[in-house]
C-alpha angles and dihedrals in degrees: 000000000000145000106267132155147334108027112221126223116199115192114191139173145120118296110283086024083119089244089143084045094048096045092049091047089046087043091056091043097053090042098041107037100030096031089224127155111253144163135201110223127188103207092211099029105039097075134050096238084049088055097049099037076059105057077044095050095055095052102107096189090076127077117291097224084043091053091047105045091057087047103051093045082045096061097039094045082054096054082051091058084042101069107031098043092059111046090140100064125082096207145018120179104205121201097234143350139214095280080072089051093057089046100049105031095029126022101037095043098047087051101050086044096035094206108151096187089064084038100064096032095058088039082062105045091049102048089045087064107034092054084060084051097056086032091058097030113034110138101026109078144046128217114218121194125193109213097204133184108252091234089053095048088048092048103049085048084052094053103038087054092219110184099184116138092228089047095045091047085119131255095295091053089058098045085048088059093050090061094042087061093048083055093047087053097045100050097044095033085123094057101036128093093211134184124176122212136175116227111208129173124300090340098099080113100058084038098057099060103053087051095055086058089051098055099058080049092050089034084062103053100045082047084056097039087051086051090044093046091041097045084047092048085056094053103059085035083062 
């Protein structure tokens, strides 16, 4: 296993966290001041099957489990495309990763409903496919997560108008997936790249270039810990 292109950029956090605002801010750093070639990628709305899973996802008449499990597939089907379709980039920033999946489609939902049955099945279903992912993927990509007050979160959703059924869910859906995301971190702390920010008003500029110095920092020790695993993989194999 080795470091290979492109390297992913994965930006979470709850809605009105400023994650759309942060990943145009790191694309035009990357683009502007390195000169590298980048792209910005939505995992449900950048391909045509994202965009229809999701209409799928949000109607709420189907079966819960059947609306998950093609989403889900959907999103994971769509990080394989990711990163076998653009080699050629450097870079590309997503909105969005599936941390924000668990805590979203499986963790919020299960608690407000407390059904451990669909739980647990959901809970299955997702692991099983996010330890390929890391199987497949460790090493290439960073996950960013926006810490945000809870006013200014409220405030930038106000003002934006969003309308969308998962972003108007109420104030303990959204707590709930606060919570989902510090689970997600938790449990796959030993598979994550992960890098913590706080997003503060007007000040994603300022933000986003800090974190652009942090990730060829970043980009270099998980360079180092594949050549270590890799050197040390040799030797019991010998």
């Amino acid at each position: 296993m080795e470091q290979t292109k492109p390297f992913v950029i994965f930006v979470d956090g709850v809605d009105g966290a400023g994650k759309t605002t942060l990943t145009r801010e790191i694309f035009n750093n990357l683009i502007l001041d390195l000169d590298l070639n980048v792209l910005i990628f939505d995992i449900m709305q950048s391909t045509d099957i994202g965009k229809s899973v999701r209409k799928i996802m949000i109607n709420e008449e189907l079966d819960e489990l059947l609306r998950f499990s093609g989403f889900i597939f959907s999103v994971f089907y769509n990080l394989k495309r990711l990163f076998e379709d653009n080699k050629h980039y450097d870079y590309i920033i997503c909105d969005r990763s599936q941390a924000s999946t668990f805590a979203y489609n499986v963790f919020a939902p299960s608690k407000l409903k407390k059904d451990l049955d669909l739980t647990f099945s959901k809970s299955l279903i997702f692991s099983t496919l996010n330890q390929q992912f890391f199987e497949k993927h460790r090493g290439n990509f960073l996950n960013i997560f926006l810490r945000v007050d809870e006013k200014d979160a409220q405030s930038r959703l106000l003002k934006r108008g969003n309308t969308d059924i998962i972003e108007s869910r109420g104030q303990e859906f959204q707590k709930l997936v606060g919570q989902g995301f510090d689970e997600y971190f938790l449990v796959n702390k030993p598979n994550v790249a992960y890098k913590e920010y706080l997003s503060q008003n007007n000040e994603q500029e300022s933000l986003a270039k800090t974190i652009v110095k942090d990730i060829a920092e970043i980009k270099e020790d998980l360079r180092k810990q594949l050549c270590l695993a890799n050197h040390l993989m040799n030797d019991s194999q010998t």
